[in-house]
C-alpha positions as CSV (number, residue, x, y, z in Angstrom):
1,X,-1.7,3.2,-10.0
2,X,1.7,1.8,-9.3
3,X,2.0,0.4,-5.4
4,X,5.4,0.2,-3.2
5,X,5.8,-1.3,0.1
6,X,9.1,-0.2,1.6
7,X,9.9,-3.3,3.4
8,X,12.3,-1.4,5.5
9,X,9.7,1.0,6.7
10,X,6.5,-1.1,7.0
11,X,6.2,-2.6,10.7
12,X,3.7,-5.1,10.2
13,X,0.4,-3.0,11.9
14,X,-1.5,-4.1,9.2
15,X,-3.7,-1.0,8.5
16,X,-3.2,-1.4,4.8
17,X,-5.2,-4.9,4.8
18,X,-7.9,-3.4,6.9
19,X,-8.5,-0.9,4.4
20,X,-7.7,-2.5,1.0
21,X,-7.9,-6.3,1.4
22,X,-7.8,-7.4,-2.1
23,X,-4.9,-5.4,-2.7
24,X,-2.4,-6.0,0.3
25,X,-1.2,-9.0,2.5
26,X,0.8,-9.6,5.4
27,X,3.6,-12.4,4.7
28,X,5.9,-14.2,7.1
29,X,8.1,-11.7,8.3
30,X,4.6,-9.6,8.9
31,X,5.5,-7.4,6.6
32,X,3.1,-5.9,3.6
33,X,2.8,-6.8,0.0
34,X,0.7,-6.2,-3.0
35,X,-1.0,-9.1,-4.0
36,X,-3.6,-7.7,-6.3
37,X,-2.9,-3.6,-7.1
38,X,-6.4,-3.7,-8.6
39,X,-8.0,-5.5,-6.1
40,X,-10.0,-2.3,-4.6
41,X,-10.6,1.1,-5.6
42,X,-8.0,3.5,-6.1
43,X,-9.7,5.2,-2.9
44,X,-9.3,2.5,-0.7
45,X,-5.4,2.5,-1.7
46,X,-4.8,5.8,-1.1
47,X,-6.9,5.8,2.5
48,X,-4.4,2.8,3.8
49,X,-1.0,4.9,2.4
50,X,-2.4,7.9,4.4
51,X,-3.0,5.6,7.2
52,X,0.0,3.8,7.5
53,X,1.9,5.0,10.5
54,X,5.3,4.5,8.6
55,X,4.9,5.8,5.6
56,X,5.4,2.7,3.9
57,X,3.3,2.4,1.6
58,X,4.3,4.8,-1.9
59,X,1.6,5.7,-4.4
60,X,2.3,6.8,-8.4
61,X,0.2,7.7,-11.7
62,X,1.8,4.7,-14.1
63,X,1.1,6.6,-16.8
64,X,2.8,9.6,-16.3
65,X,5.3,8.7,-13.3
66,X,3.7,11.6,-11.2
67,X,4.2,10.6,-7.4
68,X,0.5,10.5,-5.7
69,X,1.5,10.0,-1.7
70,X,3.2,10.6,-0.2
């Protein structure tokens, strides 16, 4: 599964991390990033894009290009 953080969007509330630790991070402008897009299950991934209250966070198949979330 491909993972984007819109930078612009994301506010730093760190909802992502709570829910899929291995795979996010906040950095020094408290923003997120994907440190590891494997790092927990695609589950966990999709739970923290649903729950980010920006929207930030943009999910796709990498195999076929097929938008997942939102």
């Amino acid at each position: 599964m491909k993972i984007t953080v819109d930078r612009s969007k994301c506010r730093g509330h760190s909802n992502c991390l709570s829910l899929a630790p291995n795979v996010f991070d906040i950095d020094e402008q408290f923003k997120a990033v994907v440190t590891d897009p494997e790092g927990d299950s695609d589950e966990a991934v999709l739970k923290a894009a649903k729950l980010c209250p920006t929207l930030a966070i943009t999910l796709e198949d990498e195999e076929t290009g097929k938008r997942i979330f939102p």
